[in-house]
C-alpha positions in Angstrom: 0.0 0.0 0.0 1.8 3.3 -1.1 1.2 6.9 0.6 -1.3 7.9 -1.2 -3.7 4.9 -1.0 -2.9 5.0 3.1 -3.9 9.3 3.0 -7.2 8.2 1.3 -8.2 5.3 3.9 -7.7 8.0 6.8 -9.3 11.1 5.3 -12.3 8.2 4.6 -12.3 7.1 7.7 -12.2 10.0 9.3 -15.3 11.1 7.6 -16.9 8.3 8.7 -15.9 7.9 12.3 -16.8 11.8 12.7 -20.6 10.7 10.9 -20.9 8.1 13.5 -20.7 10.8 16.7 -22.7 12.9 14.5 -25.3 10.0 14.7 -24.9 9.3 17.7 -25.9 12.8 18.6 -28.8 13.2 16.4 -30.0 9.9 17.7 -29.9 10.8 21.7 -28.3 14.4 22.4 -27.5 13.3 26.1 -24.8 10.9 24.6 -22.5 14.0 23.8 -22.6 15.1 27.7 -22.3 11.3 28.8 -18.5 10.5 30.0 -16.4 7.3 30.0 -13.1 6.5 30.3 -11.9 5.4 27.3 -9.9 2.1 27.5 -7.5 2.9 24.8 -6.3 6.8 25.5 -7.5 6.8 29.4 -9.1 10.0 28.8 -12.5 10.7 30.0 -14.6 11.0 26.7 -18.0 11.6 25.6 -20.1 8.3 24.9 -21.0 10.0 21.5 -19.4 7.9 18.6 -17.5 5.7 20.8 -17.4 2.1 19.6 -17.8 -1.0 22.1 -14.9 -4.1 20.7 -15.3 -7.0 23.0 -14.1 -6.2 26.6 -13.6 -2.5 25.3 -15.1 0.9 25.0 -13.0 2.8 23.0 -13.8 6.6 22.3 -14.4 8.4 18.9 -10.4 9.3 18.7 -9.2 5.8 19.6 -12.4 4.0 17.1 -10.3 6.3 14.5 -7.1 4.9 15.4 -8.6 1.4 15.4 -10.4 1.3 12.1 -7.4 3.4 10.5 -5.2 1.0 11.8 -7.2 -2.2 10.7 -7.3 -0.9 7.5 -3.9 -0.3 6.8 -2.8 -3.3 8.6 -1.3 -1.8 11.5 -2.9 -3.6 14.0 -5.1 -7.2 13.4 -7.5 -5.8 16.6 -8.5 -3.5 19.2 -5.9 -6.0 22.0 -2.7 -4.7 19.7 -4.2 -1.1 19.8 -4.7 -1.2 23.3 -1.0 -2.7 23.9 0.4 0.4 21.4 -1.6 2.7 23.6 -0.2 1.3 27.1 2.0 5.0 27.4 -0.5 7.1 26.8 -3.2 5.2 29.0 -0.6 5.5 31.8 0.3 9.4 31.0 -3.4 9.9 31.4 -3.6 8.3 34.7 -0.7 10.0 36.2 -2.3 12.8 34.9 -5.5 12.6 36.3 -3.7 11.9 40.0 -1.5 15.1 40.0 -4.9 16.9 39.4 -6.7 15.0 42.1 -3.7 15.6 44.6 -3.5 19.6 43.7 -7.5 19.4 44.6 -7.2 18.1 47.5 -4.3 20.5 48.3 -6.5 23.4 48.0 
């Protein structure tokens, strides 16, 4: 797959993961103030476009990441995502500690 073919797949997808909050939204509007924590990123996200794969709730940035990555072949499924994403899960949490800590400082 050259660079050009790969550019298409994620502008395409792109599109399409961004429709799918957009649905999501039209469909219940209370979906764009619901939060989760996403198991890919960590972050807290809205439920609004984010995509259930097995044992996983992954939110509308990580669902592009997946489907991007399935489709170029990066990853074979959302376990070798959420291995890729291990740092970033774990920057998150530290993260979401040094905010709790400067709360309770306060």
């Amino acid at each position: 797959m050259n660079k050009e073919e790969k550019i298409k797949i994620i502008e395409e997808m792109q599109a399409v993961v961004n429709q799918m909050k957009l649905d999501d939204i039209e469909e219940d509007s209370s979906l764009a103030d619901e939060m989760f924590e996403c198991s890919c990123c960590g972050k807290t996200m809205p439920l609004a476009g984010s995509v259930q794969y097995g044992k996983y709730r992954l939110c509308n940035d990580c669902v592009l990441l997946a489907e991007t990555g399935f489709a170029i072949g990066k990853f074979k499924n959302a376990n070798e995502l959420i291995k890729a994403m291990e740092d970033t899960r774990l920057a998150e949490m530290c993260e979401f500690i040094k905010q709790e800590e400067a709360k309770e400082s306060n």
